[in-house]
C-alpha positions in Angstrom: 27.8 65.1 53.7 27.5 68.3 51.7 31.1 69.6 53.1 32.5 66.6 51.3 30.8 66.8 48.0 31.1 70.5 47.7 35.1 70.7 46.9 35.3 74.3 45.9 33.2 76.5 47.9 33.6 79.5 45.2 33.0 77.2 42.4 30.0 76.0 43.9 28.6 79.5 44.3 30.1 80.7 40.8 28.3 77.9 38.8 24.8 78.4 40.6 24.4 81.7 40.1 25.7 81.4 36.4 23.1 78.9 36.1 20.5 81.4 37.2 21.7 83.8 34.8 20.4 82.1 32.2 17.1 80.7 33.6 14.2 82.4 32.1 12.6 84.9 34.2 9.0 82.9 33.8 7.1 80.6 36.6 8.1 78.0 34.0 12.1 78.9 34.6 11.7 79.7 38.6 10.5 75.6 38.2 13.0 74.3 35.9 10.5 73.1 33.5 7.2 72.2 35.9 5.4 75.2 35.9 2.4 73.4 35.7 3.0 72.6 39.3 2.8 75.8 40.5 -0.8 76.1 41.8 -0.8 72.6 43.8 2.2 73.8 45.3 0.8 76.9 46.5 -2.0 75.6 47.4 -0.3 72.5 49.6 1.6 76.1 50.9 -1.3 77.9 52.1 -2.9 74.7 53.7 0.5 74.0 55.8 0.6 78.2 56.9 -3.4 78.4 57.3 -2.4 76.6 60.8 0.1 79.1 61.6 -2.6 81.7 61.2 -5.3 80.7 63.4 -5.6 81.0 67.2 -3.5 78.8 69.2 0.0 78.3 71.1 1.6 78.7 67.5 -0.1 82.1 66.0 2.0 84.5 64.2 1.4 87.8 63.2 0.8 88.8 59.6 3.0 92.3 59.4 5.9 91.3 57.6 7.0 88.2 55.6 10.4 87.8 53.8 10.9 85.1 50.6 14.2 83.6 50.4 15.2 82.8 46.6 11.9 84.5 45.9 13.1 84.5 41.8 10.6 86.7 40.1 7.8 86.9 42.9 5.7 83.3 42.4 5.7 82.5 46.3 5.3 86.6 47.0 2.6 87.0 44.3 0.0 84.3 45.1 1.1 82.9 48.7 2.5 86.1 51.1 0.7 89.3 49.4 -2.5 87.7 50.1 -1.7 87.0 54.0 1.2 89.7 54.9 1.3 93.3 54.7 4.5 93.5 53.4 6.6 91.4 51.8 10.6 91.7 51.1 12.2 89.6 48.3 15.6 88.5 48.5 17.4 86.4 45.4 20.5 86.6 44.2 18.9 87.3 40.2 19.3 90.6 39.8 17.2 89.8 36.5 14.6 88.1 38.2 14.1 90.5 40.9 13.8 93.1 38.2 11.5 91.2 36.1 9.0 90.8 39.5 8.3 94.4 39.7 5.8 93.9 36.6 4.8 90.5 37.6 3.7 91.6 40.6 1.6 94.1 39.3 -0.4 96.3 41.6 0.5 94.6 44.7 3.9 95.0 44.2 3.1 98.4 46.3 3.7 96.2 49.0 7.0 94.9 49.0 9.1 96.4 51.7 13.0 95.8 50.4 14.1 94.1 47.2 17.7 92.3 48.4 19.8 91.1 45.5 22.2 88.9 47.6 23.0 85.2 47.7 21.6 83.7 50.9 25.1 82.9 52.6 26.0 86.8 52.8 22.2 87.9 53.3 21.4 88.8 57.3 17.3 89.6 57.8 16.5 92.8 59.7 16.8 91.7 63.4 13.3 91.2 65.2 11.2 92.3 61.5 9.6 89.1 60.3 6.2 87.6 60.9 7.0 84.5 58.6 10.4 84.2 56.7 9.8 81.6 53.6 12.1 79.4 52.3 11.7 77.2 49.7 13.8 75.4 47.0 16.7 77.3 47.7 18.4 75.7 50.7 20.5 72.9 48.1 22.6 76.0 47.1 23.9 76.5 50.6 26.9 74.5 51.9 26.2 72.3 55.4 27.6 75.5 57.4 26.2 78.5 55.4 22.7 76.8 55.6 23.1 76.6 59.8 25.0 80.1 60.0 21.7 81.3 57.5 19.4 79.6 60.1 20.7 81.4 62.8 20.8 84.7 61.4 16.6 84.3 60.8 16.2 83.5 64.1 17.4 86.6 65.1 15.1 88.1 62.3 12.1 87.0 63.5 9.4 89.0 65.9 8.5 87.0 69.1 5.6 84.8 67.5 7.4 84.2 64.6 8.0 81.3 62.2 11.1 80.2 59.7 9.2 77.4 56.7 12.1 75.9 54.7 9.8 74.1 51.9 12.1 71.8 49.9 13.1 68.5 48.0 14.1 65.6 50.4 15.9 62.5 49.8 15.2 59.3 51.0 19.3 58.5 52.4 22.3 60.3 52.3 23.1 64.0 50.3 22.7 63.8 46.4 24.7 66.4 44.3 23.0 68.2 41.1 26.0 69.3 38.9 23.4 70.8 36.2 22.3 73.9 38.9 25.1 73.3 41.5 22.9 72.3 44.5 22.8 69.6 46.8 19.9 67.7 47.7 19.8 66.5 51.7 17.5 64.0 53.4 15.9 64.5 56.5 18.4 63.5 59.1 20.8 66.1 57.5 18.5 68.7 57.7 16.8 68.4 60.8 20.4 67.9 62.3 21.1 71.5 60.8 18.0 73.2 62.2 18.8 71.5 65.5 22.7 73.2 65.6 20.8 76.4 64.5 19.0 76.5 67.8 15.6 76.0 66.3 12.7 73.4 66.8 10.3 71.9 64.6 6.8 72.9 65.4 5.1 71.1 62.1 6.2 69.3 59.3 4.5 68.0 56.3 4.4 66.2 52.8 3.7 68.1 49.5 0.6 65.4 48.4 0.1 65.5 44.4 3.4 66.0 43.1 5.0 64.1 39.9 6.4 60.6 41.0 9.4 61.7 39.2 10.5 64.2 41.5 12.4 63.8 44.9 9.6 64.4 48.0 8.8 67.9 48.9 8.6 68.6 52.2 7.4 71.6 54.4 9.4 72.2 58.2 8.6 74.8 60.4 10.7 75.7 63.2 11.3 78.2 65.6 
């Protein structure tokens, strides 16, 4: 369990976002090296939410979307812009969130709120968000910041409206990455977290065409 492998709480905070510090502000940096990734991600991404956004018992509305560890605007850019009204970015980069207001050029119009803030201090507007997105960001929360986090989107979203955590999974047990200071969970762990959240899963699904070398990506959505 992540409670056991994360000793020091601070230190586990301090060291990630050092390591961000000095992460290039480039696609290639928000990937740690596989930029080249990016489009079959979004694209696996926009398949998942295409469901979300068609008429049925699971519709949401498309007024407002929030990216959790959005870095320098990738996810905002190509996958929420195109599908929200507004968009609000929230990472805890100040660098990277200054960096996305030329990346994301014209469009960047549209971004509501740009909230510098690691996620376990960050609490989403109550009853605001269509969609909130989260992806590759949930190993830098402890076991009880992660749940706490949960909870506090609930709250966040309108009545339709769906939480996505897209991340790695493991096959057993909780792996620790001392290079960026995040844990990686499999998916006992974090379904058992979204469970004590008060959230359901309503879909979840494999990232297909990703290098063997990486752990599995997958996308949950709950409400």
């Amino acid at each position: 369990m992540s409670a056991e492998i994360v000793e020091d709480e601070a230190q586990f905070y301090c060291k990630a976002k050092k390591y961000w510090k000095n992460v290039p502000a480039t696609v290639d940096g928000m990937l740690g090296g596989y930029g080249h990734i990016s489009t079959i991600d979004l694209n696996g991404s926009k398949k998942f939410l295409q469901r979300f956004l068609k008429d049925g018992p699971h519709r949401i509305g498309t007024a407002n979307a929030l990216d959790c560890g959005a870095g320098i605007g990738r996810i905002t850019k190509r996958l929420l812009l195109p599908l929200f009204k507004t968009v609000d970015m929230v990472d805890v980069t100040d660098d990277f969130l200054n960096k996305a207001k030329n990346y994301l050029g014209e469009d960047g119009k549209r971004i509501g709120n740009f909230y510098c803030c690691g996620l376990q201090d960050f609490s989403p507007e109550p009853n605001r968000y269509d969609l909130i997105w989260i992806q590759w960001v949930i190993g830098h929360l402890t076991d009880c910041h992660l749940e706490a986090f949960l909870k506090r989107c609930k709250v966040g979203l309108r009545q339709s409206g769906i939480i996505v955590i897209k991340d790695n999974i493991t096959q057993e047990g909780v792996i620790m990455d001392d290079v960026d200071s995040s844990i990686c969970r499999d998916m006992d762990v974090v379904r058992r977290l979204i469970r004590q959240a008060g959230l359901s899963v309503v879909a979840q699904e494999k990232q297909e065409n990703f290098p063997d070398e990486i752990y599995s990506v997958f996308s949950i959505a709950m409400r």
